[in-house]
Structures are given as structure tokens and as C-alpha cells.
C-alpha positions, 0 to 999 in steps of 0.5 A: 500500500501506499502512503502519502502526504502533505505536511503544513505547519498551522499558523503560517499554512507553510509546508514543513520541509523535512520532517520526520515521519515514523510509522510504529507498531502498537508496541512502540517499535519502528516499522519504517522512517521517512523524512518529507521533502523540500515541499513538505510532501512524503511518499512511501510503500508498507506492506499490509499488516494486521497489526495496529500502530500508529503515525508520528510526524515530528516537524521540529520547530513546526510542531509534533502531531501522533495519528494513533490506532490506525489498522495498518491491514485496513490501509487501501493501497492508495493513502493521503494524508493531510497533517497540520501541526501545531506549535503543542503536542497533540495527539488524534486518534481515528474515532476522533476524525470520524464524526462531524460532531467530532471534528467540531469539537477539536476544532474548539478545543484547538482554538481554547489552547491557542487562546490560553498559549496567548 
């Protein structure tokens, strides 16, 4: 399957050039490493698995941003992903993404930690 990206940084809207993006299984341990581009995009192929993981994408000064529980044997072959990273850790998982209502929320919760950093 493959997997592919953008990576923006949130308050400039500009692409991260490389970051470093790990896909790790659910123990912790690597299943591969790769860096983004000059233009903040990244492009890679894993095997199927059957085993849950996660992605972290660790953008330096831009921010961090983890994608935890993902089912690697549910990938289809062809996967984008569009992360934003923000200047605080923050963590996502899918269920979270999975709902409008969802969605809405982080939003809110977004802007409240912003307002608070201020």
C-alpha cells in the first residue's frame, strides 16, 4: 500500500520541509522512517499488516502531531494524508476524525489552547 502526504505547519499554512515521519507498531517499535521533502510532501510503500500502530510526524520547530490506532491491514493501497501541526503536542486518534460532531469539537478545543498559549 501506499502512503502519502502533505505536511503544513498551522499558523503560517507553510509546508514543513523535512520532517520526520515514523510509522510504529502498537508496541512502540519502528516499522519504517521517512523524512518529507523540500515541499513538505512524503511518499512511501508498507506492506499490509494486521497489526495496529500508529503515525508520528515530528516537524521540529513546526510542531509534533501522533495519528494513533490506525489498522495498518485496513490501509487501501492508495493513502493521503493531510497533517497540520501545531506549535503543542497533540495527539488524534481515528474515532476522533470520524464524526462531524467530532471534528467540531477539536476544532474548539484547538482554538481554547491557542487562546490560553496567548
Amino acid at each position: 500500500m501506499t502512503i502519502s502526504g502533505i505536511i503544513t505547519e498551522a499558523k503560517t499554512k507553510r509546508r514543513v520541509p523535512n520532517a520526520e515521519i515514523r510509522f510504529l507498531y502498537s508496541e512502540g517499535s519502528t516499522l519504517k522512517k521517512i523524512s518529507s521533502d523540500a515541499d513538505g510532501s512524503f511518499s512511501t510503500k508498507l506492506a499490509k499488516l494486521t497489526k495496529f500502530g500508529s503515525i508520528e510526524i515530528d516537524g521540529n520547530s513546526a510542531g509534533f502531531l501522533t495519528i494513533a490506532n490506525i489498522d495498518f491491514g485496513i490501509f487501501v493501497n492508495n493513502t493521503r494524508i493531510k497533517a497540520t501541526l501545531f506549535k503543542y503536542d497533540y495527539s488524534a486518534t481515528e474515532l476522533e476524525f470520524y464524526k462531524k460532531e467530532d471534528r467540531d469539537q477539536l476544532k474548539r478545543e484547538i482554538e481554547e489552547m491557542k487562546k490560553q498559549k496567548r
